[in-house]
C-alpha positions in Angstrom: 97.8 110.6 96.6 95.0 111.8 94.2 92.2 109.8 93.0 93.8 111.2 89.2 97.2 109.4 90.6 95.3 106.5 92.1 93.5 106.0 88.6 96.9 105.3 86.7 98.5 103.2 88.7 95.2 101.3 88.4 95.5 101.8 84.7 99.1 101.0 84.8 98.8 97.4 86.6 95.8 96.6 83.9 97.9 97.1 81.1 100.4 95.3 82.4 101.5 91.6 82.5 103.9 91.0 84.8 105.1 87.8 86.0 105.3 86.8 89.6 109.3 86.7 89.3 109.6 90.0 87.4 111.5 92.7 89.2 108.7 95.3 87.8 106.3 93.0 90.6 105.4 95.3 93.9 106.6 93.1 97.0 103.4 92.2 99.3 104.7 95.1 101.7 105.2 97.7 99.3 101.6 97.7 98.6 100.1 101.0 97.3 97.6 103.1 99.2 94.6 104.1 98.1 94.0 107.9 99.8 90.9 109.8 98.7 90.5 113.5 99.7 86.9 113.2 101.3 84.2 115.6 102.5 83.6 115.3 105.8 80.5 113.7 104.9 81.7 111.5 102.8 79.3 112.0 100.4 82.6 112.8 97.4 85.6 113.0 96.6 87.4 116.7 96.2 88.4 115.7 92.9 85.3 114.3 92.0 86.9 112.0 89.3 84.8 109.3 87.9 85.9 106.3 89.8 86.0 103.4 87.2 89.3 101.6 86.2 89.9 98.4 84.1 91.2 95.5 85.9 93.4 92.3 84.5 90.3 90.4 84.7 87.0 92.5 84.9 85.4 95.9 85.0 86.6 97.4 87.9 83.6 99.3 89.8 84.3 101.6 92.8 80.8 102.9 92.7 79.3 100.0 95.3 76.4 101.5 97.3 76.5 101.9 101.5 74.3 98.5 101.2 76.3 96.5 98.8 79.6 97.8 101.3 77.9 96.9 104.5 77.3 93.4 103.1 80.6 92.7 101.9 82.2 94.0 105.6 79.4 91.6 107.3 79.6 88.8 105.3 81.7 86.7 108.2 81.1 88.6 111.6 80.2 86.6 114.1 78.5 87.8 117.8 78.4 85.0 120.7 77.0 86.1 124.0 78.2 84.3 127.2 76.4 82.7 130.1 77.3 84.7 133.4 77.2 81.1 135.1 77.6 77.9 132.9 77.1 75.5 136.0 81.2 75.2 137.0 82.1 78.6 138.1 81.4 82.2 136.7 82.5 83.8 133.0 85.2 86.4 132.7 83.8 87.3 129.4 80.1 88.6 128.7 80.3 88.0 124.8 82.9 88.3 122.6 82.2 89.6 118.8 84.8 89.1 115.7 85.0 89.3 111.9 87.0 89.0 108.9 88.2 90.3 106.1 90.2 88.8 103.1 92.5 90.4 100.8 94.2 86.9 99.7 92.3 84.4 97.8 91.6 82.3 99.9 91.6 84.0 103.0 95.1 83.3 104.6 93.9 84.6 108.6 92.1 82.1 110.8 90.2 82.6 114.1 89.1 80.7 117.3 87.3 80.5 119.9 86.5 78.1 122.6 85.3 77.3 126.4 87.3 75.0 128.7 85.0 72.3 129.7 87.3 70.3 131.3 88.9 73.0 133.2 88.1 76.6 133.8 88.4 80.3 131.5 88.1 80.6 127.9 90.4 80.7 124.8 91.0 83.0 121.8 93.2 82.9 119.0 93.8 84.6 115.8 96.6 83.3 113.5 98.1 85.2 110.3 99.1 82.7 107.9 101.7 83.3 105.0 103.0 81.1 102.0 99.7 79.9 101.7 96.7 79.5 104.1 97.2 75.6 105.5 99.7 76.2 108.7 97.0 78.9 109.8 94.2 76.3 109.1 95.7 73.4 110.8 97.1 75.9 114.5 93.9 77.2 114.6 92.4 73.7 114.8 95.1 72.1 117.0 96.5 74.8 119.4 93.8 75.3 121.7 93.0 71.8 122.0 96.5 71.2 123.0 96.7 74.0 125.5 93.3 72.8 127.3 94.8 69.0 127.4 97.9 70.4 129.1 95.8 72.5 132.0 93.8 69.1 132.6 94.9 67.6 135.7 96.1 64.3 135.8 92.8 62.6 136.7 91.3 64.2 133.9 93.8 62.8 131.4 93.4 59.2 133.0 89.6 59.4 131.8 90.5 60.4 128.4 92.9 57.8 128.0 90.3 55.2 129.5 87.8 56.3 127.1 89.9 55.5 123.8 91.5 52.1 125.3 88.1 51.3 125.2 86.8 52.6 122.1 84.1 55.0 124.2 83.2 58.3 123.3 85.5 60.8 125.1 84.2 63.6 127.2 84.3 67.3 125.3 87.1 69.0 125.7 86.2 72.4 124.0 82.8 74.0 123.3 84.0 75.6 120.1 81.9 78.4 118.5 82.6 78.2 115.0 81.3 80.8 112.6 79.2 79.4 109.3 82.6 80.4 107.0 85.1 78.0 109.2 86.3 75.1 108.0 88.2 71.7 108.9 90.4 69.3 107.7 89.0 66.8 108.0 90.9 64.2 106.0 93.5 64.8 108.2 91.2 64.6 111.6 92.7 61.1 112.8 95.8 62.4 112.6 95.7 65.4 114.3 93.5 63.1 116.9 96.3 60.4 117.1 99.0 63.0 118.4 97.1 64.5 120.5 96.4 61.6 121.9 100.4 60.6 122.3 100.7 64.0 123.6 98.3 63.7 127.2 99.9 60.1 126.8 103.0 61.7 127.9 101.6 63.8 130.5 100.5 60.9 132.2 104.0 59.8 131.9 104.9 63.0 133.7 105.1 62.0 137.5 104.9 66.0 138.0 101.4 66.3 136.2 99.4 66.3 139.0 96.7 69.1 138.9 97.5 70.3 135.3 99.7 72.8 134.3 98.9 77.0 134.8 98.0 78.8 131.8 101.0 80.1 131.0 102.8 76.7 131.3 100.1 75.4 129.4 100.8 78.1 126.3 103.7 77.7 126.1 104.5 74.2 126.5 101.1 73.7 123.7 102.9 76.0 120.9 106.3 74.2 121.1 104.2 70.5 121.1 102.5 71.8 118.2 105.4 72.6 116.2 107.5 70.1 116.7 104.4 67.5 116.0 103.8 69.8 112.4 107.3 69.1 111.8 107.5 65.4 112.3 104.2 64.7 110.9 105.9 66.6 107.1 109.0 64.0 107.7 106.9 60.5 108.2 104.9 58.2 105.8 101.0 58.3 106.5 98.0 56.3 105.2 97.5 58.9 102.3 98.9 61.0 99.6 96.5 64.0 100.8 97.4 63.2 104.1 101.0 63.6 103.2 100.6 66.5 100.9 98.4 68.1 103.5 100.8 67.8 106.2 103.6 69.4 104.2 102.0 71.9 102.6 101.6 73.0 106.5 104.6 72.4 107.3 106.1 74.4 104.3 103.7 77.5 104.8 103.8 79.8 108.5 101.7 81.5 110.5 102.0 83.7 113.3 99.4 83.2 116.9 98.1 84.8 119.3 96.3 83.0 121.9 94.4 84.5 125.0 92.9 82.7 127.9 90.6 84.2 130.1 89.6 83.7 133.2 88.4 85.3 136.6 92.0 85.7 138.0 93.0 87.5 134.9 94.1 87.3 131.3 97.1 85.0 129.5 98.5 85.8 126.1 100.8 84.0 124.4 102.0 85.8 121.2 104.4 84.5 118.2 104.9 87.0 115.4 103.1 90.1 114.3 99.4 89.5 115.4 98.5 91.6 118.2 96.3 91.5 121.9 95.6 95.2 123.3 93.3 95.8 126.4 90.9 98.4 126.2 91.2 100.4 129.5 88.1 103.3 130.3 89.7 105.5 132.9 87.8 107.5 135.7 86.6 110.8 133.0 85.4 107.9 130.5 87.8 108.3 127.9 89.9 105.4 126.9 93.8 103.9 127.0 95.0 100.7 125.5 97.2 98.9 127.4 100.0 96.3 125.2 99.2 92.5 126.0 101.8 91.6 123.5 105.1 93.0 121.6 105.5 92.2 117.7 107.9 90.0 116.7 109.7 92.0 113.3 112.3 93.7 112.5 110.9 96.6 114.4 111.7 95.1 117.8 114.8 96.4 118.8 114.7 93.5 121.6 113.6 90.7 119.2 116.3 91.5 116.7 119.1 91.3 119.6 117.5 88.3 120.3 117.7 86.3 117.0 121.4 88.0 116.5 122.9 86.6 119.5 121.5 83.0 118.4 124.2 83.0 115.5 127.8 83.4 115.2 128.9 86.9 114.9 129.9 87.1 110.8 126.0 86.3 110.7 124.8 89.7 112.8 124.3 91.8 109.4 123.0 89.0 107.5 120.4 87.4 109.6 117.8 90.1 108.8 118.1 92.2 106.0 115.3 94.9 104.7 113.7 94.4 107.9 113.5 90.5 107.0 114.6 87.2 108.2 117.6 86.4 105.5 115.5 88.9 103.9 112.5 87.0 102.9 110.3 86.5 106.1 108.5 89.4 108.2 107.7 87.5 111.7 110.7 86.8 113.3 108.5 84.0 115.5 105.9 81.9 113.4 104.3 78.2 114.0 105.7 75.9 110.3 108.5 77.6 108.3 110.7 74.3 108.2 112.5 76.3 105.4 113.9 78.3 108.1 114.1 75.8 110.3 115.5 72.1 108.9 118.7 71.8 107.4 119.1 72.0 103.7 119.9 68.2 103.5 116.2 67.7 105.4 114.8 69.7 103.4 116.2 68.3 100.1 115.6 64.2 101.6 111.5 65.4 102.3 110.6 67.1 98.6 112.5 64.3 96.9 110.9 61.2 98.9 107.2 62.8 97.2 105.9 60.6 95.1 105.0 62.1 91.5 101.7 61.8 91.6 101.0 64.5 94.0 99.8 67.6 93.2 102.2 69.7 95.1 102.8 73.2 92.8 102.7 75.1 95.8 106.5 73.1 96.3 108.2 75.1 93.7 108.1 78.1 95.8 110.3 76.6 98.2 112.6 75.0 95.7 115.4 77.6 96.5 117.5 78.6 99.2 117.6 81.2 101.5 120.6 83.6 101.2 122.7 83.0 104.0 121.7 80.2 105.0 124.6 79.1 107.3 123.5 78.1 110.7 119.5 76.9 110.9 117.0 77.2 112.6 116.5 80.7 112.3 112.8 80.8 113.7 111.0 79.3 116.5 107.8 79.4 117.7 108.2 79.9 121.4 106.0 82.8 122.7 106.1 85.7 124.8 104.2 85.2 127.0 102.2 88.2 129.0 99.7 88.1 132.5 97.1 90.8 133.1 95.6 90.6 136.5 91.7 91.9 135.8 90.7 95.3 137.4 86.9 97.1 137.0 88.3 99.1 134.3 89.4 96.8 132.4 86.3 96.7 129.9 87.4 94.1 126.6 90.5 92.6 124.7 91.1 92.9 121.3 92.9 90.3 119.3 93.8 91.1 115.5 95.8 90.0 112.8 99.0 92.5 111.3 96.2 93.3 108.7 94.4 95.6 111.3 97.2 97.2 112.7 98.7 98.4 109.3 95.9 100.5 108.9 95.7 101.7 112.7 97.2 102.2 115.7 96.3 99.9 118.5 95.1 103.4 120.8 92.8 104.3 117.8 91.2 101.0 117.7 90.6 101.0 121.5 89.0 104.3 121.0 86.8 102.9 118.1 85.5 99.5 120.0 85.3 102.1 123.7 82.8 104.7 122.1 80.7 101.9 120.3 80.7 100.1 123.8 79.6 103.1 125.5 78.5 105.4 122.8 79.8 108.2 124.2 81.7 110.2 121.7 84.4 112.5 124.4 85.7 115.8 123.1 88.8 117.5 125.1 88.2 120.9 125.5 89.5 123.7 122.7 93.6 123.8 123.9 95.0 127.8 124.3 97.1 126.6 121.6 94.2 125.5 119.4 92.5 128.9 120.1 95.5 131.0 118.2 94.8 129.1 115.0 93.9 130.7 111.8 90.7 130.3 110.4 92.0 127.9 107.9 93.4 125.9 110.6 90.3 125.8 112.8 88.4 125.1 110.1 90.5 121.6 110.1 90.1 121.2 113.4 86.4 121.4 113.4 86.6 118.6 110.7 88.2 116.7 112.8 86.1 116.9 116.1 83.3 116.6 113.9 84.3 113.0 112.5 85.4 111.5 115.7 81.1 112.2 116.5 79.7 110.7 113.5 77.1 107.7 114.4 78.5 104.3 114.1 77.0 101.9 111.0 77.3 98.5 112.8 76.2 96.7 115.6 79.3 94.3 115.7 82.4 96.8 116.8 84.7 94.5 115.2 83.1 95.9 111.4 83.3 98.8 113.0 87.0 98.7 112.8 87.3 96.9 109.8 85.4 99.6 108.0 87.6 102.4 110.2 90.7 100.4 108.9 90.2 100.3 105.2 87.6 103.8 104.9 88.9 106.5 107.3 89.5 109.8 105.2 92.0 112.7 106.0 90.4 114.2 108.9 89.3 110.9 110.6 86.1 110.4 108.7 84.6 107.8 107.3 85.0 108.1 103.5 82.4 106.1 101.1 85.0 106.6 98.3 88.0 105.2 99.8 86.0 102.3 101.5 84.2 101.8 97.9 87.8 101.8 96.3 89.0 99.4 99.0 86.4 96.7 98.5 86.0 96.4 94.8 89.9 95.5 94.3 89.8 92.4 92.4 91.3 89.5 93.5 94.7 90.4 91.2 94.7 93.7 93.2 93.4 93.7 96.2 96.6 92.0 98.1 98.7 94.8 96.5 96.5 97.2 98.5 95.8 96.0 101.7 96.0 92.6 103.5 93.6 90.3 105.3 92.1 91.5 108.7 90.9 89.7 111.3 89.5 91.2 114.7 88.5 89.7 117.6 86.7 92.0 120.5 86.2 90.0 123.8 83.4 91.8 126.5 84.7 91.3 130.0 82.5 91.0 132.7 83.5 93.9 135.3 81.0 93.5 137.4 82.5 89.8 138.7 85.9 91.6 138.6 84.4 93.9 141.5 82.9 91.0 143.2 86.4 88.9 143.1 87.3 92.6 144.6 
């Protein structure tokens, strides 16, 4: 698309008033691109229009400088480095590096990241939140907790217990490392303390407890906890109106996870939905491979969609997903919340009208209707795939990101991206016989090419590195100021029409104790 084509539709959408019900209103997944024909430079655009459009609401500017861009894409990267020993065992991970990016406003993705004090290895998560930001919020607050309670072994959970009986402070659980922009509910704290308190309660109940559970037991049994607890906790009175509106505004909105833990005998994911973990792999010659931690959960997945068919009655099988959406409104075919997809219509109807009217809830009317097709709920769960990787020398970091990163790239380009700014080694495979009988035209393409996968790299933190390869990569694989410029001054009525919110996480593994274990 030309920056001439780009400027009308721009043009077009400011002129416009369109209601969020009106047919004329682009679908969140049928977002436009933005494509600027860059120099390999980046110093223009081919067209060299003049870049400057009206918005709805202000005086659109693409013309940000590199300094003005570079702060935006830093504004909430974070960098942690690792103790090799912490004084109960050695670290998998050396450091571990992530950022964000929002589109929606606010920011509907949410990260974490966390030590095990209790027990060994560390956690990661990144969670995608749609129909509003709270279900992301309140996972990425709970989850980990509850899968580090569920790996703690039975003594453990006795001294935990002991501690609140008598109204002592309890030993940490996690050593979270929380960036400056995260935030907590924390009107809602004693809650999400109470049931996770009732839920080591009935581990000690377990007589098979014993030494904890694995990590993968731990995932998976810590996702299903979590959503059954957000569901209850919608359905119940509590000691507040925000606490009530909280808890069902989460319960109402989704969001997908994905949830690493690493330790020295190897990596656990646990994935629900579209967010995704690759391994970044450096082979014997140096170049790089990404190896799959975790499969997305859309309409994409043959498996997945087999899957959700066979857990309805046959007359359902062409109805249950429809334009690559569940009943044709929901993307992830997994996701933590959702009860609309989940309760029955008569639950559903018995929670909204038991509000009292003096909450605030707008947010309600959006679920005020019914799913087509709605014949036999629940239609989405939250169990996850769950996925081991036993550690080997090459295996050199993970990266966990939201769906937002990998609509703009494939998971093999953002290995490549994070494996030449680890190294910074940029490898070129040799001239091909067939590249050699290419015109001069062609070659001259080529040479474009080669020539943008050596440009330098602009940030120390590799996950803006692929946030800025995400929204600013030109034709030829270069990094275009134009596009990037373009991509960055969206306003806030645009922006989600354009692109969606990113958020990469790049964990360092430490392959030196991987040769060691060896």
């Amino acid at each position: 698309m030309s920056s001439h084509v780009c400027g009308r539709i721009l043009v077009r959408a400011a002129s416009s008033t369109l209601s969020p019900l009106s047919p004329q209103w682009p679908s969140l997944t049928q977002r436009a691109r933005l494509s600027w024909g860059c120099s390999v430079s980046g110093a223009r655009c081919r067209s060299g229009a003049t870049m400057r459009f009206l918005s709805t609401r202000q005086d659109l500017d693409f013309q940000l400088s590199r300094v003005q861009i570079s702060s935006i894409l830093r504004a909430n990267e974070q960098a942690v480095s690792i103790p090799e020993f912490d004084g109960r065992g050695l670290s998998a991970v050396r450091k571990f590096e992530s950022n964000q990016l929002a589109a929606n406003t606010p920011n509907e993705d949410r990260r974490s990241a966390a030590t095990c004090l209790q027990t060994k290895g560390m956690l990661f998560g990144v969670f995608d939140g749609h129909g509003g930001w709270a279900c992301a919020q309140a996972v990425s607050e709970r989850l980990l907790y509850y899968v580090a309670v569920a790996m703690m072994s039975q003594k453990g959970l006795e001294e935990l217990e002991h501690c609140m009986e008598q109204s002592r402070p309890v030993p940490p659980i996690l050593q979270w490392y929380k960036n400056h922009g995260d935030y907590n509910y924390r009107e809602s704290a004693s809650l999400y303390v109470e049931h996770l308190r009732v839920f080591w309660q009935e581990l000690l109940d377990s007589e098979e407890h014993g030494d904890g559970m694995s990590p993968p037991d731990a995932l998976y049994y810590a996702f299903k906890r979590l959503d059954t607890d957000i569901s209850l906790e919608a359905q119940v009175p509590h000691s507040s109106d925000l606490i009530r509106s909280t808890a069902i505004q989460v319960a109402f909105a989704g969001s997908t996870a994905c949830v690493a833990h690493v330790g020295t005998e190897g990596i656990h994911v646990a994935n629900a939905g579209d967010c995704r973990a690759v391994l970044g792999v450096q082979e014997e010659d140096g170049s790089w491979s990404a190896l799959p931690l975790s499969q997305d959960h859309n309409a994409q997945n043959e498996a997945e969609l087999e899957r959700l068919r066979a857990q309805h009655p046959p007359s359902e099988r062409d109805t249950v997903v429809t334009d690559n959406r569940l009943l044709g409104i929901l993307m992830p075919l997994r996701s933590f919340g959702d009860v609309r997809f989940k309760w029955s219509l008569e639950l559903q109807q018995s929670v909204l009208e038991s509000l009292e009217s003096g909450i605030e809830l707008d947010f309600l009317n959006l679920y005020q209707y019914t799913p087509p097709n709605y014949l036999s709920p629940p239609y989405l769960d939250v169990a996850p795939q769950l996925t081991y990787h036993s550690l080997r020398p090459q295996d050199r970091f993970l990266i966990l990101g939201s769906d937002g990163l990998w609509d703009e790239m494939s998971s093999e380009e953002a290995v490549r991206l994070v494996g030449e700014h680890l190294s910074g080694i940029h490898l070129q495979a040799p001239v091909s016989p067939t590249e050699r009988q290419l015109n001069l035209g062609q070659m001259q393409e080529l040479l474009w090419k080669r020539r943008a996968l050596a440009m330098p790299t602009l940030d120390p933190n590799a996950t803006t590195h692929l946030i800025r390869h995400a929204l600013g990569t030109g034709q030829y694989g270069e990094l275009c100021q134009e596009k990037l410029a373009s991509m960055l001054a969206l306003p806030e009525d645009l922006a989600r029409m354009y692109r969606d919110d990113i958020t990469a996480t790049v964990v360092y593994l430490n392959s030196d104790l991987v040769r060691q274990h060896r």
